[in-house]
VOGU-3710 file (C-alpha; in Angstrom, 3 decimals, decimal comma):
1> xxxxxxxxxx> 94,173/138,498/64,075  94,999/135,499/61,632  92,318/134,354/59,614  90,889/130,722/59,630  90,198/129,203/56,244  87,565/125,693/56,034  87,100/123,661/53,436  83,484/123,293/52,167  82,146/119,905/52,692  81,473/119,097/49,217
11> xxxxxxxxxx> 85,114/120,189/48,463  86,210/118,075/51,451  84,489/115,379/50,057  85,967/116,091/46,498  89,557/116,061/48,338  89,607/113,155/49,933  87,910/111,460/46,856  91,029/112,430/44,599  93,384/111,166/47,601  91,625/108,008/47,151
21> xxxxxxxxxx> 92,020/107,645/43,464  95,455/108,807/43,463  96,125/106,258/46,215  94,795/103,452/44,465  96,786/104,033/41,321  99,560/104,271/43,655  98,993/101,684/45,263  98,191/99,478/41,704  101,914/100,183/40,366  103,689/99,156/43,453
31> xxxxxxxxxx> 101,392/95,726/43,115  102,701/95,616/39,758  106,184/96,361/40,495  106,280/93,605/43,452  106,440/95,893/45,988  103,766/94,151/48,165  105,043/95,689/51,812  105,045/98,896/50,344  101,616/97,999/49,359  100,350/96,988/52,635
41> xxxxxxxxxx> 101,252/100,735/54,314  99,996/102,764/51,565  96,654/100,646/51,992  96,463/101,220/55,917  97,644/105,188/54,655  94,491/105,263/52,122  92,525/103,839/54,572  92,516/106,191/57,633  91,099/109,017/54,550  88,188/107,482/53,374
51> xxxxxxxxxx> 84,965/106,303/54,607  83,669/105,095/51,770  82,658/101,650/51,617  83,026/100,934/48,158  86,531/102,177/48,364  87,697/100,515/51,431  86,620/97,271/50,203  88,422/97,860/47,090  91,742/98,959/49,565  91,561/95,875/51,748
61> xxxxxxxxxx> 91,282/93,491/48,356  94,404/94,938/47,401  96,114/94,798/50,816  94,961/91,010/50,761  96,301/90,670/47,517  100,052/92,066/48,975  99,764/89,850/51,795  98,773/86,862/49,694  101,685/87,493/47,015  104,102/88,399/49,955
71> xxxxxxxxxx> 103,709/84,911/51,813  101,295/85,856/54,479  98,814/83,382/53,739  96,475/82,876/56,839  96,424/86,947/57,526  95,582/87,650/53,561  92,529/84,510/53,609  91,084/85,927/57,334  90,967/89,686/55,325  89,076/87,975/52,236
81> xxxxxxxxxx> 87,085/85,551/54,115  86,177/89,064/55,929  85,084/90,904/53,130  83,373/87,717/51,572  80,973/87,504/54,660  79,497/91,279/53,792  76,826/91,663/51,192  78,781/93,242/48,432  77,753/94,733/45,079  78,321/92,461/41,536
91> xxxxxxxxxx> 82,006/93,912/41,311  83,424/94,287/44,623  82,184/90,117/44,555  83,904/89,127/41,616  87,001/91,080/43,192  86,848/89,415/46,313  85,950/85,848/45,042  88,846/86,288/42,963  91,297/86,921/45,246  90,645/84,293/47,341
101> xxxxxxxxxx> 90,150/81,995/44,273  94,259/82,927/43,631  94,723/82,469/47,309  93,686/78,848/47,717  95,774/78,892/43,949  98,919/79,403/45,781  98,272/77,201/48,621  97,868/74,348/46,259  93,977/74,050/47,292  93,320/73,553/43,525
111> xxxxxxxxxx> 89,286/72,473/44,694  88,903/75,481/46,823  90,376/77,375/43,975  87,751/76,425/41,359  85,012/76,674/43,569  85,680/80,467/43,934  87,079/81,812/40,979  83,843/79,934/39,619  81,754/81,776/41,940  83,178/85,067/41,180
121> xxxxxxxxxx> 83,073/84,021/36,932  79,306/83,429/37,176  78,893/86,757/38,499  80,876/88,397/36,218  79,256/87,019/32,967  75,951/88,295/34,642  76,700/90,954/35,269  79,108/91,692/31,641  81,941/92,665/33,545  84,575/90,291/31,965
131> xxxxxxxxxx> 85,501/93,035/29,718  87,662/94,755/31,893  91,301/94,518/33,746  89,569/92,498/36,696  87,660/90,167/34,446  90,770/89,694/32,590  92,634/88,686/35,823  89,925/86,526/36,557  90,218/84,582/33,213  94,130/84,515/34,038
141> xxxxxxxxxx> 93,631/82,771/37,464  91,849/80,472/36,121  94,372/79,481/33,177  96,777/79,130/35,397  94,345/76,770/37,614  93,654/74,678/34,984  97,056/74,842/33,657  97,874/73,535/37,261  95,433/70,559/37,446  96,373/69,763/33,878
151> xxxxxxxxxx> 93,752/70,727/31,577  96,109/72,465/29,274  92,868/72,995/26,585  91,008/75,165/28,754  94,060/77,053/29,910  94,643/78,268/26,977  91,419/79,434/26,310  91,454/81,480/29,299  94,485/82,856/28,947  93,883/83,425/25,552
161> xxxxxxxxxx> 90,852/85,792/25,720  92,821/87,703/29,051  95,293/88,460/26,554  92,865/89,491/24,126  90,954/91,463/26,977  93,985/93,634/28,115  95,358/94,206/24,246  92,003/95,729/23,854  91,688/98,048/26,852  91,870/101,537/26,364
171> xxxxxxxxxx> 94,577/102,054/28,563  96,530/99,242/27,351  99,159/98,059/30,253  101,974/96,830/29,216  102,940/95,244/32,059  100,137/93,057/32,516  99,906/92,158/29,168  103,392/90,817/29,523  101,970/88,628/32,557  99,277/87,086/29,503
181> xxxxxxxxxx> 102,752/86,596/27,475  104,036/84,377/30,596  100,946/82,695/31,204  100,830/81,570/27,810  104,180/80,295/27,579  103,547/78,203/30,462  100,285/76,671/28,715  102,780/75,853/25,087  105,623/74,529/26,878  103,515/71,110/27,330
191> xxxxxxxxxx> 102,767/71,126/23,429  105,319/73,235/21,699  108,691/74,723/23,940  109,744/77,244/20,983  106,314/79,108/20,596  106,587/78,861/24,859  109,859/80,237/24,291  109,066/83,440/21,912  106,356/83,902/25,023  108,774/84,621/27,715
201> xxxxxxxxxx> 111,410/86,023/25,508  108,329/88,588/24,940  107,403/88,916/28,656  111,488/89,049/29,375  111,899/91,993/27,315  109,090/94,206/28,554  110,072/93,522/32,511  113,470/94,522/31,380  112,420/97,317/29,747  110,045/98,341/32,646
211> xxxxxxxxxx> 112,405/97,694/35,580  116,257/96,472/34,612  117,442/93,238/34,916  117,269/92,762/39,127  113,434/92,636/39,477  111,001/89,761/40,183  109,597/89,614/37,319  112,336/89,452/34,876  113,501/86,496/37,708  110,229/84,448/36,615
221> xxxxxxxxxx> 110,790/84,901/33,208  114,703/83,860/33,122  113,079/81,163/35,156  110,350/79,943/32,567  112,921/80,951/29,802  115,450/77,692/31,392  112,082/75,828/31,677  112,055/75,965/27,394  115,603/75,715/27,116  115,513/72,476/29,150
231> xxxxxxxxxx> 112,722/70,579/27,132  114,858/71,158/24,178  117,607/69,935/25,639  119,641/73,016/25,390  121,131/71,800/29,016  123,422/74,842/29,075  121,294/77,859/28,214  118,873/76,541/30,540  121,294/76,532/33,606  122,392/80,181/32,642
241> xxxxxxxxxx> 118,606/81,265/33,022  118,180/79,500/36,113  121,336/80,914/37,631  120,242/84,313/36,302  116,912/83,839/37,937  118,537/82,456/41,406  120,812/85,446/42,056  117,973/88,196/41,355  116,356/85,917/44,120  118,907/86,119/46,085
251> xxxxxxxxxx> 119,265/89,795/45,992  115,789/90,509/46,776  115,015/87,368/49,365  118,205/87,116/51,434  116,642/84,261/53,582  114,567/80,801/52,406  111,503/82,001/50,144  109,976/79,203/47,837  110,862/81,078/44,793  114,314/80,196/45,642
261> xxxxxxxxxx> 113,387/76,679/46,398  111,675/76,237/42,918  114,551/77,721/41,250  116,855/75,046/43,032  114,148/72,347/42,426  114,784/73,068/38,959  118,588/73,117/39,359  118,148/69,828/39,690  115,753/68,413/37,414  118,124/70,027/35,168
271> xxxxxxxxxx> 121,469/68,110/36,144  119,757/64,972/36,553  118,865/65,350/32,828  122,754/65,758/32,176  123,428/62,613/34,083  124,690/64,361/36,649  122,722/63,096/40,140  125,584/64,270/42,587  124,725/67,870/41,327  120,899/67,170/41,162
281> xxxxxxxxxx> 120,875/65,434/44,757  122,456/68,397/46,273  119,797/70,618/44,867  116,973/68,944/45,701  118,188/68,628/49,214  118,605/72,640/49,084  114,949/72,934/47,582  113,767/70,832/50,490  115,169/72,293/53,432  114,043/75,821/52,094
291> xxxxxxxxxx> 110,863/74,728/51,025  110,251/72,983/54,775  111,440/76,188/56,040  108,859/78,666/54,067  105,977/76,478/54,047  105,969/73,620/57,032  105,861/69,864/56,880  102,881/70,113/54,463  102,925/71,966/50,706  102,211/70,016/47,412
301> xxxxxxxxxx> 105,867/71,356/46,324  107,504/69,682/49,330  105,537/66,683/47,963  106,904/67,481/44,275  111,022/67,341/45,679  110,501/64,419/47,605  109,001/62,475/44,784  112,559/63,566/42,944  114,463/62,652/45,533  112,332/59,241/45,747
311> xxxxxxxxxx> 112,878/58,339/42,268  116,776/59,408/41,794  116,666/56,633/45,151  115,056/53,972/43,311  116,998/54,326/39,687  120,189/54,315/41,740  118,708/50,878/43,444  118,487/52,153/46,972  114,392/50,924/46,845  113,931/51,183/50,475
321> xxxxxxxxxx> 115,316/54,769/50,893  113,312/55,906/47,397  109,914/54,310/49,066  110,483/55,965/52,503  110,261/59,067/50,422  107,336/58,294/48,719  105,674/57,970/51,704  106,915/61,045/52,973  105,679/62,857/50,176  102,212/61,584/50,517
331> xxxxxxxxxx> 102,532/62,763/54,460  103,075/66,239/52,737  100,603/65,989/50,115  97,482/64,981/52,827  96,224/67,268/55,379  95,423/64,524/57,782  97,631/61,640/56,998  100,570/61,105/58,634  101,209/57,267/58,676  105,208/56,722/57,781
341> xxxxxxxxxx> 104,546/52,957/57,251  105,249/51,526/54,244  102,026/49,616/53,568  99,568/52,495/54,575  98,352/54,570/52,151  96,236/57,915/52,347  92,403/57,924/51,432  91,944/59,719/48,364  90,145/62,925/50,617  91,749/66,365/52,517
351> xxxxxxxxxx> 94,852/66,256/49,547  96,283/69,135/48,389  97,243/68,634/44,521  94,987/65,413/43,204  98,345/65,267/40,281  100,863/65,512/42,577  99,805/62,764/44,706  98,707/60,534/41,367  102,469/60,985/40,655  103,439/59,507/44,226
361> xxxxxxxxxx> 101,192/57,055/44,505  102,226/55,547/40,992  106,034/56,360/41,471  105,598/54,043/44,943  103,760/51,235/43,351  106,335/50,982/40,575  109,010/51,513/42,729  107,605/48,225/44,981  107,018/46,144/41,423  111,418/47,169/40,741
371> xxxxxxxxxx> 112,166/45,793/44,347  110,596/42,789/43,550  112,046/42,314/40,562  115,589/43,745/41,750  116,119/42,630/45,172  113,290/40,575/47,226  111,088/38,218/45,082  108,254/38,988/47,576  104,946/38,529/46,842  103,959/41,492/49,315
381> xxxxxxxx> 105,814/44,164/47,361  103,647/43,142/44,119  100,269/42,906/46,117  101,431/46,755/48,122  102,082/47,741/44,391  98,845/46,679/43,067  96,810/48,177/46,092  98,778/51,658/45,655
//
């Protein structure tokens, strides 16, 4: 007669409390290492073993995150928007806020981003839990919202004391602290392009270290590594680092993904500083059609390429086909406006970047002030230009 062995309930419960934790460190380094599908089935996995709250919440965060990082906007925001309706303790908040604070980030919903990482800071200097890897990836997401709505002061600041944060952890991880390293070198490359530069040749060695040369994140950096090369018009080194970038792309998103269309984007900005706008036309176009193709009609980076495309128009003297783009890009930039006239202009309300569409607006009034001055002598074009 075979025996039957049972597990005690408290070493049932001890079990299935070490599958958790091993799952969740798992489940951290395939985050890390931009594995975010993986991510998504080891969640579901971890999540048919426990039926602990506390844990589950902390599960479905990082599932959202995955989704969130891997494109999946509107499943990753119902999953947060989920989580955000429960009554949650101080941490599992600031987790939560968080994530959908970097959410609305990506989208370009820069208000709806400050709103919640704001939210999820207030409880976190309440409750002193800034002093820890999620308070320092708070204090990153918003750097890099500020950085995006141009308040380069206070993104520094924030990314400053992440850094400082996750040098001072006990379990000091490399990895993200190489993420501060990028951040960083985004903030400097407005004020100074070589300290920006020693920044992502920093990050650029630890991803290489950490994962070869075909991975995401050495992509980014190659990427922000052209950006400095550029602003000191090093034209060549910066078109090696943005074809390095593109092909590791390439490799790991065969079809249109908008980290391909940036990379193109930039292709361009980068030939048009050579002089060359055959070469930057053709890879704006490429940016465009890929972006359209990720994102829909409407992204503030669609916006972004057709303000290019608008302004290589207008400095080749084709005003017409440069203000038709303008207009398009303010279509983009404006959840609910969609008139392609000319003279009609969106109310400053429901826009997705305020900058971007400062930079249309402008580029289409001056662009109506060089027609008149170029081509029609109308009065209309001067009193359009003064209203935009």
């Amino acid at each position: 007669m075979m025996k039957k062995f049972f597990l005690s309930p408290l070493l049932l419960v001890l079990t299935i409390t070490l599958f958790a934790q091993q799952s969740t460190r798992s489940i951290d380094s395939l985050l890390l290492d931009a594995q975010f599908e993986k991510v998504i089935i080891e969640v579901e996995k971890a999540l048919r073993f426990t039926s602990d709250s506390h844990q589950r919440v902390i599960l479905e965060n990082k599932k959202a995150e995955a989704l969130n990082r891997a494109g999946k906007i509107d499943e990753a925001q119902r999953l947060l928007e989920h989580l955000a309706s429960q009554s949650l303790p101080p941490t599992l908040q600031v987790i939560t806020q968080m994530n959908l604070g970097f959410l609305f980030l990506n989208q370009g919903r820069n208000d709806l981003a400050y709103t919640k990482l704001h939210e999820a800071l207030d409880v976190a200097e309440n409750e002193n839990l800034l002093n820890s890897v999620e308070g320092a990836q708070l204090l990153s997401y918003l750097g890099n919202l500020y950085l995006a709505t141009g308040k380069y002061a206070q993104a520094e600041e924030q990314l400053g004391m992440a850094l400082s944060i996750r040098e001072k952890l006990a379990e000091r991880n490399p990895e993200l602290i190489a993420a501060s390293y990028n951040d960083l070198g985004l903030v400097y490359s407005v004020r100074d392009a070589n300290k920006a530069l020693d920044f992502y040749e920093k990050a650029l060695a630890t991803y290489e270290r950490l994962h070869g040369k075909d991975h995401p994140k050495t992509a980014i950096a190659h990427t922000n590594i052209g950006f400095a090369y550029r602003t000191l018009e090093l034209y060549g080194d910066a078109v090696i680092n943005f074809e390095s970038a593109l092909k590791t792309w390439e490799k790991i998103h065969p079809g249109p993904h908008p980290t391909k269309a940036f990379v193109l984007f930039n292709l361009g900005q980068t030939y048009l500083n050579t002089g060359n706008n055959g070469s930057a036309r053709s890879y704006y176009d490429n940016a465009l059609t890929m972006y359209r193709e990720s994102y829909g009609r409407k992204h503030p980076a669609i916006a972004t390429v057709l303000n290019a495309i608008g302004n290589l128009n207008v400095s080749e003297g084709k005003f017409l086909e440069g203000l038709e783009f303008f207009q398009q890009a303010l279509i983009s930039n404006t959840g609910d406006f969609e008139n392609a006239t000319l003279s009609a202009n969106p109310g400053l309300k429901n826009y997705y970047s305020g900058n971007t569409l400062l930079f249309t607006l402008l580029h289409k009034a001056e662009a109506l002030e060089s027609r008149f001055f170029g081509k029609t002598l109308k009065f209309d074009d001067l009193a359009l230009a003064t209203k935009t």
